[in-house]
N, C-alpha and C positions, 0 to 999 in steps of 0.2 A: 495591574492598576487597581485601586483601593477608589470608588470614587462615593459620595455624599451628596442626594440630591433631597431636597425640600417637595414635598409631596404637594404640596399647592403653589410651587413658582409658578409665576404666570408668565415670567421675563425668560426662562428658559422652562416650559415645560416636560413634566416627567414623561410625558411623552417620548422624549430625546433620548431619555434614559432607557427607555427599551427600544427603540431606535437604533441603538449606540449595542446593546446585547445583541441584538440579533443581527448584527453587521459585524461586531465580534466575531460572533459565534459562524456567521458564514463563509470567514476567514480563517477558523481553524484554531482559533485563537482564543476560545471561549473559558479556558482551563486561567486565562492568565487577569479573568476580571473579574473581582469583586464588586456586587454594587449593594449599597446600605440605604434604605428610604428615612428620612427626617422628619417630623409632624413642623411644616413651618411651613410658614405662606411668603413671608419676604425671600429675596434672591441672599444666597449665603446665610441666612440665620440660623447660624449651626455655634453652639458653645463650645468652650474651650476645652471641656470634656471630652464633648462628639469628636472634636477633630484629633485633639490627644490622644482618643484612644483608638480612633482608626489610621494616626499615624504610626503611632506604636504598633500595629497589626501589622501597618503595611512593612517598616521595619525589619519586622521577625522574620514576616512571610520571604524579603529580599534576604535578608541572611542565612538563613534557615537552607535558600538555594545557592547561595554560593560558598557556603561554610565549609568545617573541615571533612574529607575524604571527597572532597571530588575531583576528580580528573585521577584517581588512585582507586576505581573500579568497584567502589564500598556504594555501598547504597545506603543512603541518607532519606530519611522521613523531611517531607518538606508537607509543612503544615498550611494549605490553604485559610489564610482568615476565612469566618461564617458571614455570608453576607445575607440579603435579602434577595427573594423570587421575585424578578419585575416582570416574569415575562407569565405568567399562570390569573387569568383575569380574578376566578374565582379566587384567589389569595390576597391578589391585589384590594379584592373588591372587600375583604372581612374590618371587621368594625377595630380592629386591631394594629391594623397594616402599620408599620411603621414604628412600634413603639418599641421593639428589641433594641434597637439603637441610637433611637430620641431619648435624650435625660430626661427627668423627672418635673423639671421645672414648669412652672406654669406661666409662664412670663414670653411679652409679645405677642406673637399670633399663635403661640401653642396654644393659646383657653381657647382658639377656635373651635381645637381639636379636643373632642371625647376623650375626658383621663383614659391614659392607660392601667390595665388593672397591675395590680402591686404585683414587681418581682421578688 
C-alpha cells in the first residue's frame, strides 16, 4: 500500500497515519507500506501530480513483484517506492517535513505552509 496523507487534515488526522504504521508494523507487515506526507490542510488536496506519481510508484512497486522470473527460483530486485518517516518525532517535527512529495505549487492551503527549499 502507497498511501498520501495531508499533514494538516483535521477531518482525518496525521495522527491515523502513524497509527495505521505501527499497527502495520505490529503485524509483520511493515515491508508492504509506503506512506508520503503532503503540505495541505483540506481533506484530499493532493494534485494530479502527487497522486500520478505515487500511482505510477505504486504500479511499478506491484509489478516489479509479480514480474518475469518468479515462481522459476531467479531472484528478482523488487524496488520499494521512497516514502516518508511518520513514525521518528524529530523528523516529523523538522521545518521541512513533507515537502519530498508535495509539488511546488503555491495554491490552497499550501501558502500556509513554509516554501519548500528548491529541489
Amino acid at each position: 500500500m502507497l498511501s498520501l496523507h495531508g499533514l494538516g487534515d483535521l477531518f482525518v488526522p496525521f495522527s491515523m497515519e502513524q497509527a495505521y504504521a505501527r499497527d502495520v508494523a505490529r503485524h509483520g507487515r511493515g515491508h508492504l507500506l509506503v506512506q508520503r506526507a503532503i503540505r495541505t490542510v483540506n481533506h484530499c488536496e493532493f494534485s494530479r501530480a502527487e497522486v500520478g506519481t505515487a500511482w505510477n510508484a505504486l504500479a511499478r512497486w506491484v509489478e516489479s513483484r509479480r514480474g518475469p522470473g518468479k515462481g522459476h527460483g531467479s531472484k528478482r530486485h523488487v524496488k520499494v517506492p521512497v516514502g516518508d518517516d511518520v513514525l521518528d518525532p524529530a523528523v516529523v517535527a523538522t521545518e521541512t517535513y513533507g515537502c519530498r512529495f508535495s509539488g511546488r505549487a503555491r495554491t490552497g492551503t499550501r501558502a500556509l505552509f513554509a516554501a519548500c527549499p528548491s529541489r
